[in-house]
N, C-alpha and C positions, 0 to 999 in steps of 0.2 A: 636498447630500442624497444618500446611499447609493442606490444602485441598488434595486431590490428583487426579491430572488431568490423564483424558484418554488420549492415546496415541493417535501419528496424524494417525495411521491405524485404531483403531476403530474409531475415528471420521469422517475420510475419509468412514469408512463402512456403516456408521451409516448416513451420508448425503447421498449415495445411495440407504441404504438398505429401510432402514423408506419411502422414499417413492415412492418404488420399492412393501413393503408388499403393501402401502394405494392401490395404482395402481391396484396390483394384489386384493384386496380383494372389493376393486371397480368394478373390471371387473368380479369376480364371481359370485358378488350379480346381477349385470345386467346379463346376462349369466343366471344366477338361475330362476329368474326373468321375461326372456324370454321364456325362457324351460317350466317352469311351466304354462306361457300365453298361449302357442301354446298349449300343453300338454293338457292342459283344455278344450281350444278349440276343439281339437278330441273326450274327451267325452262329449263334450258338444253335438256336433254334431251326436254324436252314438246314445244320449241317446234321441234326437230330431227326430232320423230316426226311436227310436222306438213308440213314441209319433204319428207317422204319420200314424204307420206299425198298433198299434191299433185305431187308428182313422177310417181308414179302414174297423172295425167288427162295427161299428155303421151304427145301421139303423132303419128306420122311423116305429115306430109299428101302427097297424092298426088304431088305434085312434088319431095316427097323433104325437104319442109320443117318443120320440126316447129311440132305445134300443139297447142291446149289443150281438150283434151274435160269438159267440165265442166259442168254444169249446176249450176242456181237452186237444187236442192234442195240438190246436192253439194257449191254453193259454199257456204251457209246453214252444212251440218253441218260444215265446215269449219275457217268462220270464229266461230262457235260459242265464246262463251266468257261466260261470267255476271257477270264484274268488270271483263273488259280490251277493250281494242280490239285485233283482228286483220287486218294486210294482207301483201298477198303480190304479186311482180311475177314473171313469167318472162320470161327472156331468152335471145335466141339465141348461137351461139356466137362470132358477132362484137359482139355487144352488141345488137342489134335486139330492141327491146319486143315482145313477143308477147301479153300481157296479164296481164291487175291491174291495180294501183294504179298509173298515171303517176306518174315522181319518185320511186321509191321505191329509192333506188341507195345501197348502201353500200359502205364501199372493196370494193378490187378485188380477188378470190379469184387467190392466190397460185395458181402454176399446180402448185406441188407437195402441195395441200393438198385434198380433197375440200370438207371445209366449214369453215367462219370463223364464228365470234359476235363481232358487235361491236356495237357503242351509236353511236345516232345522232340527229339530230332532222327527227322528219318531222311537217309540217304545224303544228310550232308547240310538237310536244311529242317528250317523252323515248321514244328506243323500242329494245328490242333484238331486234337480227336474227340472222339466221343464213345464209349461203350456202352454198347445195349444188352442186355440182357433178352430172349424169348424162350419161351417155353413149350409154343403152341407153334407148327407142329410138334414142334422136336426142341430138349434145351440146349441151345448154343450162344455163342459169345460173339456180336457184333461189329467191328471196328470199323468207323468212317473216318478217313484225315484228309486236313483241307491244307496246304500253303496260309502264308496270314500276309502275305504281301497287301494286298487288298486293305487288309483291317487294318495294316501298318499306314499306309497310305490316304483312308478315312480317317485317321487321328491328327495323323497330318495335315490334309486337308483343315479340320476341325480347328485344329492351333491356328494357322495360321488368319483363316477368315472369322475366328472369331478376338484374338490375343490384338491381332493387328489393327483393326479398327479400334477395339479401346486403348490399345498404344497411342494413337492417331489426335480420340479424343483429348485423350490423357491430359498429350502435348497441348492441343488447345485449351484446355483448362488450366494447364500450366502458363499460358501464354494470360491466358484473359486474367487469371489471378490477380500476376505481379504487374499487369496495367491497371486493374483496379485499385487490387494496393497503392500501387505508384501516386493517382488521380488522387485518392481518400488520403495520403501523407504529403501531398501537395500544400494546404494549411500549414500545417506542422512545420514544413522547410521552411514557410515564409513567416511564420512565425521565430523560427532558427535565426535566418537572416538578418530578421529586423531586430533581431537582441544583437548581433554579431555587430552590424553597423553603428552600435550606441556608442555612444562616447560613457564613459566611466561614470562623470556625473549627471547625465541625463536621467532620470528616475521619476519621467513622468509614463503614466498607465500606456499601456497598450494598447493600442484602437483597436477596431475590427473592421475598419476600412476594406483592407484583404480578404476578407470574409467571402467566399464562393459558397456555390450549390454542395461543394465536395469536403465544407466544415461537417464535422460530428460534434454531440456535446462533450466528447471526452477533451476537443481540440478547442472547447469553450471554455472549458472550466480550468484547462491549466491555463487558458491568457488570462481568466477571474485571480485564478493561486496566483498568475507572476506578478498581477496588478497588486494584489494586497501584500505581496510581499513586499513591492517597489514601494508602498507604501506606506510599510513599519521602517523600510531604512530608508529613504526619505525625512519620515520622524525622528528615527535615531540620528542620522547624521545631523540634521536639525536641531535637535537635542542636545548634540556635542559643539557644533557650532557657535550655539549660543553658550554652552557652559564658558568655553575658550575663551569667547568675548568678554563675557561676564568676568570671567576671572582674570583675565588681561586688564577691563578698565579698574574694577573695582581694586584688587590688590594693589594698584602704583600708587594709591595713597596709603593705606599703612605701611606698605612698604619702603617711601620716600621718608615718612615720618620714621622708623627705624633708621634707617643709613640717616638720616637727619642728628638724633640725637645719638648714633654711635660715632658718627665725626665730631661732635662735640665735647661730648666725654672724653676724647682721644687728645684733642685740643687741652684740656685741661689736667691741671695736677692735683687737683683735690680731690680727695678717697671720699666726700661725701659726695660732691657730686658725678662722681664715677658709680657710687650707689644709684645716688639718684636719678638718673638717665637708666642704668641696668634694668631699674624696677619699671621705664615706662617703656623701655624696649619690650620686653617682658608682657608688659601689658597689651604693646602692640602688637607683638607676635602671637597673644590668643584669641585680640580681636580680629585678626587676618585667620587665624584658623578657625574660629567659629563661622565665619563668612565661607570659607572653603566649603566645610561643611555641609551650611545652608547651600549654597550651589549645587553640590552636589548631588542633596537631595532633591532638591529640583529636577536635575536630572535624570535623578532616578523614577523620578515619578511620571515624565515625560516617555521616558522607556518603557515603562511599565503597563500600561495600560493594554496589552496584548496578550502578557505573562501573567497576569494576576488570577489567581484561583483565589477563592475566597472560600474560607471554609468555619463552621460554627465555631465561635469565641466565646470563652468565659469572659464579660466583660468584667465581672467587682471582682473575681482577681487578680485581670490584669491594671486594672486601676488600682489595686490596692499596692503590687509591688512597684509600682511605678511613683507612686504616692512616699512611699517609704525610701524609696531611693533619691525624692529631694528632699526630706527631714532636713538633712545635713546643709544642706545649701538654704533652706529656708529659717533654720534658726541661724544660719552666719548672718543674712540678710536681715534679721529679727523682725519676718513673717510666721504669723500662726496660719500654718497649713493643716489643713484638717479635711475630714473627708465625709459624706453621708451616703445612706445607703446602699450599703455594700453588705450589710447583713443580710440581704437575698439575690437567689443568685437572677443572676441577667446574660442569655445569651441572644449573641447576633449574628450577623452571618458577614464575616469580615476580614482582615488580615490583620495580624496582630502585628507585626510591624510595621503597621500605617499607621492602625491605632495610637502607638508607640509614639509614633513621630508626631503626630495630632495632638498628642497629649502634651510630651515630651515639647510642644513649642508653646503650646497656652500658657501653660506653667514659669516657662520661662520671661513672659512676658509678664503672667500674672502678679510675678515674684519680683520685676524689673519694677514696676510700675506701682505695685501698692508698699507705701512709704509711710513713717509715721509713727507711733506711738501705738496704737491702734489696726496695725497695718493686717489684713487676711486676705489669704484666700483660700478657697472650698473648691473641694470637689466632689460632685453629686455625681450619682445614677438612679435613673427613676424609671421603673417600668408603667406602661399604659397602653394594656389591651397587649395586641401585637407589635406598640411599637417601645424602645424603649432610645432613652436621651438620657447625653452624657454632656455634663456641665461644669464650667469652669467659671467663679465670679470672685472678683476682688473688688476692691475697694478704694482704689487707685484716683487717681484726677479724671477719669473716664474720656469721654471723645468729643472733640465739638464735632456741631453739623457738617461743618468743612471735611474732619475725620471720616466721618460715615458716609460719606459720600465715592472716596474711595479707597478703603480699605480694603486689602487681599491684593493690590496693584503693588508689583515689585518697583520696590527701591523709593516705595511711598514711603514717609515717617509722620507721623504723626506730629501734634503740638508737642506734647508731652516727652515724646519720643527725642525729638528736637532739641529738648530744655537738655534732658539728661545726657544727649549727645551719645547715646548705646544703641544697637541695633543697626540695620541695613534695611528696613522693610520686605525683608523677605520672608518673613516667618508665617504673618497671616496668607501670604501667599501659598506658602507648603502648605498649611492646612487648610485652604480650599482645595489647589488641586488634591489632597489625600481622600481629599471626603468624595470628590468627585470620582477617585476611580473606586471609593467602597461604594458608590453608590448613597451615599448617604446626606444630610440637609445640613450644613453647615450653616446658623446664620448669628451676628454681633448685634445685641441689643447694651442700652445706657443699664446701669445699675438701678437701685430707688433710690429717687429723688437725684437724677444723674451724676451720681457719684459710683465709680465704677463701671467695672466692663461685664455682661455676662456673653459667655460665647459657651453656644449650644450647638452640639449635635446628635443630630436624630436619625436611629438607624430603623429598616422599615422590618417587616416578620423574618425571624432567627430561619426562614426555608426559603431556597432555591426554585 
């Protein structure tokens, strides 16, 4: 069983909110923190004014000893407080109690320091004190201690009226959040939805019919991504579509013609015409493959036009091996294939297995068609300026008006074409669309004196 993911609103919330509480519980503890600093500070200071206030009833006794002038009244106003307990001890300058509270001793005043606050426990509970130090009349030692119930109970106070209301907040920010999330991924579901409700082959674009006030462009541009996407497989399955067809009508003739002359061969007991049927099976199993082929590339081209990166071509290279790889087939045929200008270089900005294919079909037609005694064909490249054209011209029966009219139309054939009974029409076909995804000018002119085909194409400056 799959794990089960949070939705994109609580995660959305959840990268806000997490560190929206750290934040906010950062700035309480500092806040707390400070409160309590200052806070301490004021009794610190109270309880040092009263450290002063009895410093005051000290005074030098006859013998030079110091003592504590104080009275019932003065100790009363003194010790005086409405929440806390107050005690107080003086001591002489070697440590000798002089009066107050016995026991009421906390560490020992640094001899570089007038007064010290520190925390201590007297009689069972919490207390802070403070040591004075005076000198004048007489040197003795100080001690004021307060209870901190009070101070306890200001912190208190503090946390609770101040942690609480931004607890409070918190929540309604948490609240308003994941409603506005919600509101702003409201698009988004219904865009969910309406992919959910398709049927399989439905692959037409996405409206924005559904489109509210609470669309973003983030929630624009994936319905943009899902419409082109819908719109390459559309093409592809388009693409395959037609290959299927294509090669469902088009194969039941050479392949009827096969099973045609292999039930007949079978029929018969003669070993030559058991040859002779072989050699036309034969024959018609590479004009069924050549056609495959050709489809295919159709196909492929059809597909292509998304994928294609084009990148800078040596073209008299690659004409030249491509040149040299129909030698062989061009002296069986006894065509003189020959080639010009390739002794500089020429580059464009192309794909070289388009080129290939581009090439790879003129030739073959070149070579199908010029017949004779006399029979060629050439192939040129000519650079001019920033543009440069690649050429293919024989010498063939060339095209009536009827031909040029449409040429590059599948499953068209020519007169000539027709006479010789080879071909599918699909060749000038691939090499328009080839030329159309390089970007390039494909066009069929008559030879001189129309004899012959020449077919040009022109690619424009070797940069992007």
């Amino acid at each position: 069983m799959s794990r089960l993911l949070p939705s994109l609103r609580t995660r959305l919330a959840q990268h806000v909110l997490v560190p929206l509480v750290i934040t906010w519980a950062a700035g309480t503890a500092v806040t707390l923190a400070m409160a309590s600093y200052f806070a301490g500070q004021a009794f610190d200071r109270a309880l040092l004014d009263d450290a002063y206030a009895l410093a005051a009833h000290v005074t030098l006794g006859p013998v030079g000893k110091p003592g504590l002038n104080l009275s019932i009244e003065d100790m009363g106003t003194l010790l005086f407080d409405q929440s806390e307990s107050m005690f107080f001890a003086v001591y002489g300058e070697e440590g000798q109690f002089i009066g107050g509270h016995g026991g009421l001793r906390p560490p020992a005043l640094p001899a570089n320091l007038i007064s010290q606050f520190s925390d201590i426990t007297y009689q069972g509970r919490e207390m802070r004190t403070v040591s004075l130090r005076r000198t004048d009349p007489v040197a003795v030692e100080i001690v004021m201690a307060q209870t901190s119930a009070t101070r306890n109970r200001l912190l208190q106070r503090l946390l609770v009226y101040s942690a609480i209301p931004q607890a409070l907040l918190l929540g309604f920010l948490a609240w308003w959040l994941r409603r506005s999330i919600g509101r702003d991924l409201v698009p988004l579901a219904g865009l969910q939805q309406a992919l959910g409700r398709r049927d399989a082959s439905d692959l037409r674009p996405m409206s924005d019919e559904g489109a509210t006030s609470a669309s973003s462009r983030d929630v624009e541009n994936l319905r943009l991504a899902l419409n082109s996407l819908l719109l390459r497989l559309g093409r592809s399955i388009e693409a395959q579509r037609e290959f299927a067809g294509n090669v469902a009508h088009e194969l039941r003739t050479p392949l009827a013609g096969i099973r045609a002359q292999a039930s007949y061969a079978l029929a018969q007991q003669s070993p030559e015409v058991w040859h002779e049927q072989l050699l036309g099976i034969a024959e018609g199993e590479q004009r069924a493959s050549h056609l495959v082929e050709q489809l295919l590339a159709l196909a492929r081209a059809d597909e292509g036009r998304a994928a294609l990166n084009l990148q800078p071509l040596q073209l008299d290279e690659l004409v030249r091996d491509v040149v040299l790889r129909f030698m062989a087939k061009a002296d069986a045929v006894g065509v003189d294939l020959g080639a010009e200008g390739l002794e500089q270089p020429a580059t464009v900005l192309a794909d070289a297995a388009l080129v290939e294919g581009i090439l790879g079909n003129l030739l073959n037609n070149a070579l199908r068609y010029a017949v004779g005694p006399d029979a060629r064909v050439t192939v040129s490249v000519w650079v001019d300026g920033a543009q440069t054209e690649l050429r293919v011209v024989d010498n063939g029966p060339g095209m009536s008006a009827q031909d040029m009219l449409f040429w590059g139309e599948r499953w068209v054939l020519g007169e000539a074409g027709q006479r010789l009974g080879e071909g599918f029409g699909l060749g000038l076909s691939i090499v328009r669309r080839y030329a159309e995804l390089l970007g390039a000018e494909f066009s069929l002119t008559l030879g001189v004196q129309g004899r012959g085909v020449c077919a040009s194409l022109r690619f424009g400056p070797p940069t992007a």
